[in-house]
LOTIKE-613564 format. One record per residue (C-alpha): residue in one letter; x, y, z. Coordinates in nm, 3 decimals. Last residue first. Layout:
residues N
{resn a	c1 X	c2 Y	c3 Z}
...
This chain:
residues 193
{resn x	c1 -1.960	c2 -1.931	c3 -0.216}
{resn x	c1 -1.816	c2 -2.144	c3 -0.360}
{resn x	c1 -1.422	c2 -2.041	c3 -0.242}
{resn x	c1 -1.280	c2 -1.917	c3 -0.550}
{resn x	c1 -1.633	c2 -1.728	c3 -0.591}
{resn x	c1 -1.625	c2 -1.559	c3 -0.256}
{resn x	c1 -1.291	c2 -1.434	c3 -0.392}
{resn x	c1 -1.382	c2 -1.305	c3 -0.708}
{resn x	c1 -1.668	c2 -1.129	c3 -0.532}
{resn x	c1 -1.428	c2 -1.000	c3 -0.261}
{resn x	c1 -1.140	c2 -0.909	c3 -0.514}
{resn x	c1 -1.457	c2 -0.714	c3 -0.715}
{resn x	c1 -1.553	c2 -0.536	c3 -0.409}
{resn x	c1 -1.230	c2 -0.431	c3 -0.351}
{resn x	c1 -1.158	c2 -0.279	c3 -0.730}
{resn x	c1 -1.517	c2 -0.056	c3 -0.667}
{resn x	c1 -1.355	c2 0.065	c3 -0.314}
{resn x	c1 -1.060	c2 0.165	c3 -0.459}
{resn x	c1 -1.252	c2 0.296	c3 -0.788}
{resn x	c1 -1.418	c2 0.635	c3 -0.708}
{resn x	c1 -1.192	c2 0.770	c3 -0.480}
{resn x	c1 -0.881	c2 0.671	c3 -0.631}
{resn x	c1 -0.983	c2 0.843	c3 -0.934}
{resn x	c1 -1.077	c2 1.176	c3 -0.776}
{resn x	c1 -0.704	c2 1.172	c3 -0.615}
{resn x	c1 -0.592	c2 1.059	c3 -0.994}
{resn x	c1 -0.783	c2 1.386	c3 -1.105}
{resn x	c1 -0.607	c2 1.610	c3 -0.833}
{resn x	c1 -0.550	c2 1.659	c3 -0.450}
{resn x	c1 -0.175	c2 1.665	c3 -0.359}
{resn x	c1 -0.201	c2 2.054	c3 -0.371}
{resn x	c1 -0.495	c2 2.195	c3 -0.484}
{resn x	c1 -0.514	c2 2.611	c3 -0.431}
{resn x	c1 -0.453	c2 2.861	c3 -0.163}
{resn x	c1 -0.167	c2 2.676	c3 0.043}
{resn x	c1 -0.314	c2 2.684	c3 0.369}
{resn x	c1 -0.665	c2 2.736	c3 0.315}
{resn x	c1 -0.698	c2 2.562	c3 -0.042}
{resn x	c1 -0.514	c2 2.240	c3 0.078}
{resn x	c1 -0.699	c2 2.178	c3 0.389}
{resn x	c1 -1.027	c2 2.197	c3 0.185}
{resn x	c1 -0.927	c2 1.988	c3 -0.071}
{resn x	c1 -0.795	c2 1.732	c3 0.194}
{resn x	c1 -1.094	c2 1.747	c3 0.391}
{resn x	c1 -1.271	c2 1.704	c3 0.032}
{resn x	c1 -1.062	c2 1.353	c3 -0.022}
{resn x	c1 -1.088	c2 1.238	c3 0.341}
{resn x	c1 -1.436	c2 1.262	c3 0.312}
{resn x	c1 -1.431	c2 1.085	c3 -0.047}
{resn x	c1 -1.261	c2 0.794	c3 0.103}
{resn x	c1 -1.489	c2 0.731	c3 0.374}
{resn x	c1 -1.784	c2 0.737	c3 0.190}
{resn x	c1 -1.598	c2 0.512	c3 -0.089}
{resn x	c1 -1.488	c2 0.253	c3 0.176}
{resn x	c1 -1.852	c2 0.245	c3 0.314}
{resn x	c1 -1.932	c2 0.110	c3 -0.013}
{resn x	c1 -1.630	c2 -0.138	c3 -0.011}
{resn x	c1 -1.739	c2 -0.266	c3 0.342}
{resn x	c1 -2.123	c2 -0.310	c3 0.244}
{resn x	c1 -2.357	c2 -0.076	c3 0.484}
{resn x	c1 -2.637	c2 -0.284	c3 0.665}
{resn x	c1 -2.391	c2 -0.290	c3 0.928}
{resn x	c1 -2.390	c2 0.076	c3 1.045}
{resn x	c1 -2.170	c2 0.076	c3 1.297}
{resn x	c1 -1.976	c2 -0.253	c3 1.251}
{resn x	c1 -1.942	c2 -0.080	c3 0.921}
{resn x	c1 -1.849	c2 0.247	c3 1.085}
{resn x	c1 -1.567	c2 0.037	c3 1.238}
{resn x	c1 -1.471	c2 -0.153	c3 0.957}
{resn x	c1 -1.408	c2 0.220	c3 0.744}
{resn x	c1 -1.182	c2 0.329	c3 1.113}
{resn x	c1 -0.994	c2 0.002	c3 1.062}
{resn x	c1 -0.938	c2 0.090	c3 0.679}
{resn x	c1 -0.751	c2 0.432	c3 0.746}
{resn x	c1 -0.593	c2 0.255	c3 1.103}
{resn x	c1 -0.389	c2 0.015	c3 0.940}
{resn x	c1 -0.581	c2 -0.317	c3 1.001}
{resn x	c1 -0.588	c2 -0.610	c3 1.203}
{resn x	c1 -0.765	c2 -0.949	c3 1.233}
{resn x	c1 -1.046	c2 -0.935	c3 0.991}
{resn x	c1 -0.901	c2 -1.208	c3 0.791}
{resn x	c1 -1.004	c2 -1.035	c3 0.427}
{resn x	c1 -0.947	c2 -0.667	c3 0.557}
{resn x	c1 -0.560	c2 -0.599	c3 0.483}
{resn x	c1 -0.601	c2 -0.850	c3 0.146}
{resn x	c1 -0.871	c2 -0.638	c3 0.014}
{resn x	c1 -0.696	c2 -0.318	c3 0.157}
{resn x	c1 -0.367	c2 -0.376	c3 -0.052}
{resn x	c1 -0.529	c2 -0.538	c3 -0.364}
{resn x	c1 -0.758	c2 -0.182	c3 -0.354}
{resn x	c1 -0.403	c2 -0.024	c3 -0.293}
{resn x	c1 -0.230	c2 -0.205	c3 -0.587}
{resn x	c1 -0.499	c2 -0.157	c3 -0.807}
{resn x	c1 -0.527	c2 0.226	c3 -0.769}
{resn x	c1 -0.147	c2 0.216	c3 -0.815}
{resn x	c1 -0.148	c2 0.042	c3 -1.125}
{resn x	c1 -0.450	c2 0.328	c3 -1.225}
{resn x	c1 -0.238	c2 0.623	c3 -1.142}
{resn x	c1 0.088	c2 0.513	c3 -1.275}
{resn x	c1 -0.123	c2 0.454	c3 -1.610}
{resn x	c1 -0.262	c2 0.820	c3 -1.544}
{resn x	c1 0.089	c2 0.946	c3 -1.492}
{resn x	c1 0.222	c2 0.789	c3 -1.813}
{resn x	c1 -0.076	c2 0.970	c3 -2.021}
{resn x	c1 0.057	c2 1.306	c3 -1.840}
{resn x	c1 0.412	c2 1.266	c3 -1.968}
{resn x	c1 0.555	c2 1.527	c3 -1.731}
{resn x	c1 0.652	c2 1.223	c3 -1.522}
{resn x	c1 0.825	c2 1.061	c3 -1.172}
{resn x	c1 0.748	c2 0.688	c3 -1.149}
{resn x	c1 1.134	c2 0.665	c3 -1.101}
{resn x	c1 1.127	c2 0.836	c3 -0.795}
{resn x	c1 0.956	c2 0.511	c3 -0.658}
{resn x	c1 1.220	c2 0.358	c3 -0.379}
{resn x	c1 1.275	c2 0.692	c3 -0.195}
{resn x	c1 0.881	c2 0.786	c3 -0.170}
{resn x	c1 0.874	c2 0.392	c3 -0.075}
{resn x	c1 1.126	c2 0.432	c3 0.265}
{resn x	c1 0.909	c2 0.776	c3 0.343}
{resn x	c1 0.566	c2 0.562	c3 0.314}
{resn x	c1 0.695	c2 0.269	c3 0.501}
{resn x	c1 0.814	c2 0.415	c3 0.811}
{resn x	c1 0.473	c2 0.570	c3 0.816}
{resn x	c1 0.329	c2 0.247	c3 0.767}
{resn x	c1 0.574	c2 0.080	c3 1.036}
{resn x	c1 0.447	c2 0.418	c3 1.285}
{resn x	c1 0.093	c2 0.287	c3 1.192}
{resn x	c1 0.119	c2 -0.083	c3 1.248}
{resn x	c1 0.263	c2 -0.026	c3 1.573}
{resn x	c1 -0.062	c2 0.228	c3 1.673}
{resn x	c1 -0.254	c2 -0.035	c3 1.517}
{resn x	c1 -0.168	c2 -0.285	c3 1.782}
{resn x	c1 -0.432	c2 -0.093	c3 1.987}
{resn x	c1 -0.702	c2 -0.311	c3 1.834}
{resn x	c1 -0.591	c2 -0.579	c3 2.074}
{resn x	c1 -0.716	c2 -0.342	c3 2.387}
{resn x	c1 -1.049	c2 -0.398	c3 2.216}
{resn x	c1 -1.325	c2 -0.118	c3 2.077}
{resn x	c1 -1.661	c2 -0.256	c3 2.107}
{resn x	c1 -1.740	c2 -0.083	c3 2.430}
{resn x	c1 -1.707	c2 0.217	c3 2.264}
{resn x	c1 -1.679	c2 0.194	c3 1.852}
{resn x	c1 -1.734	c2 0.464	c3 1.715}
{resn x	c1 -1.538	c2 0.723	c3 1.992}
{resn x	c1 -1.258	c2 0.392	c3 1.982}
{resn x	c1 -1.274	c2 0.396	c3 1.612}
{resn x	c1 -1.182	c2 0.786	c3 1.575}
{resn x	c1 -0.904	c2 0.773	c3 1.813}
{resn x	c1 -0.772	c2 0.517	c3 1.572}
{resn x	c1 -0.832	c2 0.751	c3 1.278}
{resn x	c1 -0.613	c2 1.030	c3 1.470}
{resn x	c1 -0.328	c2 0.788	c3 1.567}
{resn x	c1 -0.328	c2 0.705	c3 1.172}
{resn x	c1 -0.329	c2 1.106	c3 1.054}
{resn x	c1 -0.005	c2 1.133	c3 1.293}
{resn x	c1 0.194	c2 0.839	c3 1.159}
{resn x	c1 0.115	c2 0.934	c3 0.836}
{resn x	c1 0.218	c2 1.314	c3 0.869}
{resn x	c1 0.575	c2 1.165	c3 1.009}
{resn x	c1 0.602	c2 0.885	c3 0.719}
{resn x	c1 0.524	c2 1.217	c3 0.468}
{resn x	c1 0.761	c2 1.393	c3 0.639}
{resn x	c1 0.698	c2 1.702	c3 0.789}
{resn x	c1 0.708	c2 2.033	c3 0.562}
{resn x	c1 0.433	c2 2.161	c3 0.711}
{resn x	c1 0.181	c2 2.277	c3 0.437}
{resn x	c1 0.335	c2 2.003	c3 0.149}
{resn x	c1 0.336	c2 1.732	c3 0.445}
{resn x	c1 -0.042	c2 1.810	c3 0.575}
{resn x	c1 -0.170	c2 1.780	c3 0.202}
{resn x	c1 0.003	c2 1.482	c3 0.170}
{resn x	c1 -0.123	c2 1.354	c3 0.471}
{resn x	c1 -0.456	c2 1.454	c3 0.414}
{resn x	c1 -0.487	c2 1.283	c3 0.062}
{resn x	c1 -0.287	c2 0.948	c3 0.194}
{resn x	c1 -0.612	c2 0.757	c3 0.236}
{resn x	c1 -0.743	c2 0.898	c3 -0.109}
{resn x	c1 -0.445	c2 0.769	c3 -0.342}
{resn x	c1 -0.253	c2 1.063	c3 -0.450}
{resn x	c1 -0.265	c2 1.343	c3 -0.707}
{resn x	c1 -0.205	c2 1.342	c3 -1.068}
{resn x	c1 0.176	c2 1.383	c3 -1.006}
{resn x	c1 0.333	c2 1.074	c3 -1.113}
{resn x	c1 0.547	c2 1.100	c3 -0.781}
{resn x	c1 0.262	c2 1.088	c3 -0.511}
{resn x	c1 0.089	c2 0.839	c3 -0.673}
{resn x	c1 0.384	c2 0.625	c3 -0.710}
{resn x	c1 0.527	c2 0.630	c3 -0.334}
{resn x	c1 0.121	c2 0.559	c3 -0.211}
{resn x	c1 0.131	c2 0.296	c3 -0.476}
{resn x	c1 0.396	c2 0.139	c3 -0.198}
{resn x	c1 0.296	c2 0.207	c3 0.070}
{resn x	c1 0.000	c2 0.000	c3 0.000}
């Protein structure tokens, strides 16, 4: 997941929606992305224990490791994917889409044994536990596109325009959850179900 973050962030269309704050914060503070990460995951986390309440178990806490190795993760793959850097804007939308996939592989895989999560998808289980007649990879998208116009917001007061937030941003939004709810149907299938 790290990973397509790295690419999104270098072809330039924008990044993938969980990282859409954090990018935002890291262009207005200069923090590290890893750093802005971190941060954005403790917040989410907070988040699920006000959803959650009683429902909300000491073992969930292991996301707070989970989210300093993410954040660890997003610097050490901003260093690794420099070469997905482009001012061929038809390569940037391919590097948009593989790294649309990767992510929506990312979460599928993240969520499938409903063990633990990084905090951006625990927080979308949590409202689903919530609201349970909501399907994961819907509630994905609601999620997603909040983070998305935070972001926008967040980005026009303190830089005065769209930083980080663009068309692949918009993307990301619409097909991460769309791309997990095929893995799931593919993988009920596999299984006969």
């Amino acid at each position: 997941m790290s990973f397509a973050i790295g690419i999104t962030v270098h072809a330039g269309l924008g990044t993938t929606t969980i990282s859409s704050l954090p990018v935002v914060w890291t262009a207005a503070s200069g923090l590290s992305l890893g750093w802005t990460t971190i941060y954005f995951n403790g917040f989410m986390i907070l988040c699920q224990i006000i959803v959650l309440r009683s429902q909300f178990k000491p073992q969930m806490l292991v996301q707070i490791l989970w989210a300093f190795l993410f954040g660890f993760l997003c610097d050490l793959s901003l260093q690794l994917t420099t070469w997905a850097q482009t001012d061929n804007y038809f390569v940037a939308w391919i590097w948009v889409i593989v790294s649309t996939i990767l992510m929506s592989i990312g979460v599928f895989i993240q969520v499938l044994p409903n063990i633990t999560f990084i905090a951006g998808e625990g927080i979308v289980s949590a409202l689903v536990k919530k609201f349970p007649n909501v399907e994961f990879g819907t509630m994905k998208q609601i999620v997603d596109w909040t983070f998305v116009s935070v972001a926008a917001i967040l980005s026009w007061i303190t830089m005065g325009g769209l930083i980080g937030v663009r068309e692949g941003t918009v993307f990301a939004a619409f097909f991460i959850g769309f791309f997990v709810r095929q893995w799931r149907k593919l993988y009920l299938r596999s299984i006969g179900h």
